[in-house]
Every structure is written in C-alpha cells, then in structure tokens.
C-alpha positions in Angstrom: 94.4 116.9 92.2 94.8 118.6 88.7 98.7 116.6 88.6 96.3 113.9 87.8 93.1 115.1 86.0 94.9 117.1 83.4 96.5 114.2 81.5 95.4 115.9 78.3 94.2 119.1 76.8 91.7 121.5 78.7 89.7 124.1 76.0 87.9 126.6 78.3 85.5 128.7 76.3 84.5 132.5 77.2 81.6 134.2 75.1 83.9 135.1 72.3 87.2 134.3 73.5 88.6 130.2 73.9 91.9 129.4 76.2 93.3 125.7 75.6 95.8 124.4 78.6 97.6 121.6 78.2 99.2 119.2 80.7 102.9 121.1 80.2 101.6 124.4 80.4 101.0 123.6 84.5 104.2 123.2 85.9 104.3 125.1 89.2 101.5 126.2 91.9 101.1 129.6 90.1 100.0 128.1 86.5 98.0 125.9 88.4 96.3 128.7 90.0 96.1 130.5 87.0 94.0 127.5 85.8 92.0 127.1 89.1 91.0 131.2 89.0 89.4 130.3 85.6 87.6 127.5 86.3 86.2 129.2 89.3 85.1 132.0 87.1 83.7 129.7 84.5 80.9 128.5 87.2 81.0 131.1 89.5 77.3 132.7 88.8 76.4 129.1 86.8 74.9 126.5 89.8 73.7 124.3 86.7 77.3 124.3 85.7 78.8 123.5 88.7 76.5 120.6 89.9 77.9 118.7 86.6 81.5 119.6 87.8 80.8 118.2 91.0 79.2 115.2 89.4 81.9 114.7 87.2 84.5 115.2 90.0 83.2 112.2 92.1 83.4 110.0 89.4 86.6 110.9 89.2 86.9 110.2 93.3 86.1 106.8 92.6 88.6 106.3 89.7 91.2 107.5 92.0 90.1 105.5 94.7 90.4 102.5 92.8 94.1 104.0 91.2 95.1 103.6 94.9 93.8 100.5 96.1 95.7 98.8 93.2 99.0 100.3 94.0 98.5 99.2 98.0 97.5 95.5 97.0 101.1 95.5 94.9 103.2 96.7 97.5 102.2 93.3 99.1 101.9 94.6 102.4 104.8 96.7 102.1 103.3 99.8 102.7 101.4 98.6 106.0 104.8 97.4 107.4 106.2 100.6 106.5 103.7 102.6 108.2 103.9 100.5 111.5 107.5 101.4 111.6 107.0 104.9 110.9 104.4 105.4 113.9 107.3 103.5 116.1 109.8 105.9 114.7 107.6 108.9 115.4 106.8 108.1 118.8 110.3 106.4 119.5 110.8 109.5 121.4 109.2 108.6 124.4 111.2 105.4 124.9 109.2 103.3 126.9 106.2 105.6 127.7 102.9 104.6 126.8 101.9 107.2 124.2 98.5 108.5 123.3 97.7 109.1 119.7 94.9 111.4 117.7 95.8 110.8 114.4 94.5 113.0 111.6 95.2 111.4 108.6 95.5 113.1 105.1 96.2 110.1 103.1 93.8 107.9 101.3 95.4 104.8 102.4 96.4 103.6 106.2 92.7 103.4 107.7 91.5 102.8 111.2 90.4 99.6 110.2 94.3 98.5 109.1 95.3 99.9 112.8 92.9 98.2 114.8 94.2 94.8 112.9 97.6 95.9 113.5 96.6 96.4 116.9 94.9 92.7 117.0 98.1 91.3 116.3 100.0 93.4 119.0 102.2 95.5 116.9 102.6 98.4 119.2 103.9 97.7 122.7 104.4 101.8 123.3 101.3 103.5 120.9 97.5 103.5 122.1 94.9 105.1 119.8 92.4 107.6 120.9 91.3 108.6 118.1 91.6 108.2 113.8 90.3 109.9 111.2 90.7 109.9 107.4 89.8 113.3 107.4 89.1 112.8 103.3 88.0 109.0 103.2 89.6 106.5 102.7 90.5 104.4 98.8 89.1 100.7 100.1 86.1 102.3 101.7 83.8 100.2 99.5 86.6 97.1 99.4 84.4 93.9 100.3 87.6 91.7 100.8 89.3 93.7 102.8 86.1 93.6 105.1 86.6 90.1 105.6 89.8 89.8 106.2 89.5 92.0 109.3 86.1 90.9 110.2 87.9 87.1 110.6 90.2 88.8 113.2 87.7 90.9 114.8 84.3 92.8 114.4 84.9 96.1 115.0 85.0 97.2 111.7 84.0 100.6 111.1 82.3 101.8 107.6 84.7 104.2 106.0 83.9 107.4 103.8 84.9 107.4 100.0 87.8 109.9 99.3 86.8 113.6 97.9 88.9 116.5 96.7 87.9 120.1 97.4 89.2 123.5 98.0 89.0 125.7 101.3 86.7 128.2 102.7 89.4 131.4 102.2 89.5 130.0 98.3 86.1 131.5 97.8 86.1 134.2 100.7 86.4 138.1 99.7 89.2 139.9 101.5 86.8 140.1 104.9 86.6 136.7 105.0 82.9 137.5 103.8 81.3 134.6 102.4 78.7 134.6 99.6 76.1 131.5 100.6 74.7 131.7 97.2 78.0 131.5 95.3 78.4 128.1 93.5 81.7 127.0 94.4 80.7 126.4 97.7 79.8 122.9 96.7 83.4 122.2 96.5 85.0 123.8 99.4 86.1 120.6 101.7 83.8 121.7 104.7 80.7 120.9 102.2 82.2 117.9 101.0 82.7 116.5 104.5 79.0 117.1 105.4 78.2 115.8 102.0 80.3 112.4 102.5 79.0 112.5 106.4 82.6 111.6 107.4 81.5 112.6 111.0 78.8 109.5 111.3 82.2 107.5 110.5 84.0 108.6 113.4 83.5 107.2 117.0 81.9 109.7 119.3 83.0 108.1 122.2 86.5 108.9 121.3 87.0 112.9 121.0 90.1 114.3 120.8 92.6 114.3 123.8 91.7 117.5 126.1 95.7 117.9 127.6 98.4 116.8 125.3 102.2 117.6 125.2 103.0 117.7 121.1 101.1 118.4 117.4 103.4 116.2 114.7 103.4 116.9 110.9 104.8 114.5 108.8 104.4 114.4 105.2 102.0 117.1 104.7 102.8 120.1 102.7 101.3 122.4 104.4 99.1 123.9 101.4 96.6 126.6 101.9 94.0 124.5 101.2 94.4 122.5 104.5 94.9 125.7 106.8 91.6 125.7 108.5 92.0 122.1 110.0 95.2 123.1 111.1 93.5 126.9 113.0 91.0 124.6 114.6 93.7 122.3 115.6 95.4 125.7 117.0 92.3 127.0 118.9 91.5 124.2 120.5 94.8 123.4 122.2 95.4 127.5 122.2 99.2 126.9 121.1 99.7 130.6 121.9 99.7 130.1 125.6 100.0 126.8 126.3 103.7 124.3 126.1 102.5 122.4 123.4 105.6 121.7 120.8 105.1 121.4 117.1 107.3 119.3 115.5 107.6 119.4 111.6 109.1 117.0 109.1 110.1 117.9 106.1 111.6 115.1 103.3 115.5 114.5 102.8 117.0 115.5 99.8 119.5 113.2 98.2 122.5 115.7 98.7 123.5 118.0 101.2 122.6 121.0 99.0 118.8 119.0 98.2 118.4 118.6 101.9 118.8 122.0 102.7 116.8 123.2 99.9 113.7 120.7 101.2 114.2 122.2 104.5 114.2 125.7 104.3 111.1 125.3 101.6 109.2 123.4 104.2 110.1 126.6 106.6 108.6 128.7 104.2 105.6 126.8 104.6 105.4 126.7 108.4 105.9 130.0 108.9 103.3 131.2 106.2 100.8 128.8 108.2 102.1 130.3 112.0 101.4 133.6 110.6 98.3 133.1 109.1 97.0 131.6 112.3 98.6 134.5 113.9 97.0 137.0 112.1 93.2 135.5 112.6 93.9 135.2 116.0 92.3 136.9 119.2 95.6 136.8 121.2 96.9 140.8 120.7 100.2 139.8 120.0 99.4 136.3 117.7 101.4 137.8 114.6 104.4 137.1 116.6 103.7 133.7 117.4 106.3 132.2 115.5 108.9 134.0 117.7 107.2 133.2 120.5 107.4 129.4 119.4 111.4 129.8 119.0 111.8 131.5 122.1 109.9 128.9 124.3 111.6 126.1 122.0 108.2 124.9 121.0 108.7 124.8 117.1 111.1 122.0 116.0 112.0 121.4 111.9 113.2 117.8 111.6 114.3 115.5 108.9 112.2 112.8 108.0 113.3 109.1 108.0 113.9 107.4 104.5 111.3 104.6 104.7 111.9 103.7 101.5 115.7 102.9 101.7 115.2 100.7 104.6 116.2 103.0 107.7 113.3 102.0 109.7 
C-alpha cells in the first residue's frame, strides 16, 4: 500500500521534533516499518485523528480501484484469458477429475462475477466452483458496464464489496496477544474493515467452504504477516496438523538459474515463518514442529510458478 501512496514527501510532526520521509528513503520492508511504527504512534491515543486517516484512506481505495479497472480494460481481455489458463494449469494435476474449488482471492481484479461468465461460456470442462471470495473487494465493484455485460449472459450477478487496505490484528496486539478495544488503530486492522465493507452479505451462504478436501494452493501471495490470520483459520479449520492435506506453494521464476533460486528459497523463508507461527499458536503439543512433520508426511511442496506472461500457458 505505501509503494503507492508515498509518491512524494511525508513531514510527520511530534510536539517539538518534525521527521520528513520521502519516497527513496522506503526501500525495503524494515524502512517501511519504520514508517508504519510512526504513523501508528502519531494516532495511537488520537480517535479524532484516526477517523480522518481512515477517511482519507478510502478515498484513496477508490482511486486505486479505479487505477486498476483502467489497467484490466487495456489488457483487452488479456488478463481474463490469462487467468482461465492459470486455473487449468493449477488444477491440470488432476487430469481428467472433476475438481472442486474454494477460492480465496487476494487480488482486486478476477471476480466471481468474471467466473460465473467464464463458466456461461463453458470454459472449464475439469473446474467446479464452490465457493469465491474477494476476500478485500473487488476494483469494478461499482462498474455499471460491466453489470450489463454479464447480466445479458445471465442474472446471477452478485453485488461486490469495494477494495480496502488494512493491517492485522497481531500489528496492534501486545506481546500476549492482548488487545486494547479502545486503541484507535483498530479501525484499520482488516477484520474491522471487513465488517465495515460487509463483505460477508456479498458472499453466498449457501455455499460454505468444502468440509473434506485433499490440497490448500498458494499462488502468488507473499505470504506477509499481515495476511497470517486468514491463513491460521484456513489451518484450524482443516486441522493441517493431523489430517493429509498437502500445501502446495508457488513461488515466481527468476530469469536466471541463480534469480530462481534466490525467489525460491526467499519464498521458503516465508513459508516456514508462517508454519511456525501457526505452530506456535497452536493447541496440538508438538505444533512448533509442524513444518517437519509436513516434510516427513510429504505434505509441503515448493513449486515454480508458470510464466503467464511469456506465453507458457
């Protein structure tokens, strides 16, 4: 989020002390952080304060929105032909199985209302949907001709959820996980934010998560903290720790051998900071070991992702 608000200088002013950031002076997680920390002790003990932040930041939800919109309608369809290969390539796996999808999907773009048009026009011969959720809304959610395009091929068009930004509970938590229900900030951790854009009332009741499935894929997802608590409630519910469920992981290609290795064993990192975070909140008495245990039952798979882009699917 801050790659794209902080296109010129921030001046952040203390009672007799004033810190100026500018755009060069964030280029890795930990200056970002650095930035983040001050922000969130800025409006910490200030609810005034943080109200017009929050103001301020949906406006800037709705710019973005639009920033992506534009850049789908210019790929002239490209990106929707991309994504129904990538689904294909992603399930290819199966062969000729029928597979049954819950998709949870991070991006702004590919809705449920694309699918079920893709579906319309019999795209899948393999892939079923159970479920599909844009967990943070969606950048057309508003889009009136996009409406009408689908509702010419079908009515079952479902209203969509603007996109938001926001940070997770642990960002505000103390080290006991304690949380303070009159701290400020809790107007921006993505659990309010969902409430608050009632992206629940979007999603089809009738269609609940599959109870017994076989495999949890990543795919283009860095795996930030900020996203950990979908991914623990993923883990509870199917209790990964005991049951045969595989996770497999994609991580991008690099453009030389020594790239691709470097993208792989950074996406490692990632997965096994998440395992054993999971592992340590975990009621299992052995859950800090749960990536070996993944390993060992050859349930935890690191694969290379396809390069969409340079026409391999």
């Amino acid at each position: 989020m801050f790659n794209l608000i902080l296109q010129s200088t921030v001046t952040i002013v203390f009672k007799n002390k004033k810190e100026i950031f500018s755009n060069s002076e964030f280029p890795n997680d930990q200056a970002r952080m650095k930035f983040i920390n001050i922000v969130q002790y800025c409006f910490k003990d200030n609810k005034d304060l943080s109200t017009s932040m929050l103001d301020s930041l949906k406006k800037f939800e709705k710019s973005f929105a639009l920033y992506i919109k534009n850049l789908i309608y210019k790929s002239k369809d490209h990106y929707f032909k991309r994504s129904e290969k990538l689904l294909k390539y992603l399930t290819s796996s199966y062969n000729e199985e029928i597979v049954h999808l819950d998709v949870i999907n991070f991006n702004y773009s590919l809705d449920e209302n694309i699918v079920n048009q893709m579906i319309h026009e019999k795209r899948f011969s393999n892939i079923t949907f159970n479920s599909w959720t844009n967990i943070h809304g969606v950048a057309s959610w508003n889009d009136s001709y996009t409406r009408s395009q689908i509702n010419k091929l079908h009515s079952n068009y479902k209203r969509l959820a603007p996109p938001i930004f926001g940070i997770d509970w642990h960002d505000i938590s103390d080290t006991t996980n304690d949380i303070d229900f009159n701290d400020p900030r809790i107007i921006f951790t993505k659990s309010f934010r969902l409430i608050d854009n009632q992206v629940n009332n979007m999603r089809d009741k009738k269609h609940q998560f599959q109870k017994n499935i076989n495999k949890i894929i990543f795919f283009g997802h860095s795996l930030g903290h900020a996203d950990y608590s979908y991914f623990e409630s993923l883990f509870d519910i199917y209790n990964i720790y005991d049951s045969n469920i595989e996770l497999n992981f994609y991580y991008k290609k690099g453009s030389s051998d020594f790239l691709d290795r470097l993208s792989a064993q950074k996406t490692l990192e990632e997965i096994i900071k998440l395992l054993t975070s999971y592992g340590q909140t975990s009621t299992n008495q052995h859950g800090e070991n749960i990536v070996n245990k993944l390993l060992l039952e050859q349930r935890l798979n690191l694969l290379p992702s396809p390069s969409i882009n340079k026409g391999t699917l």
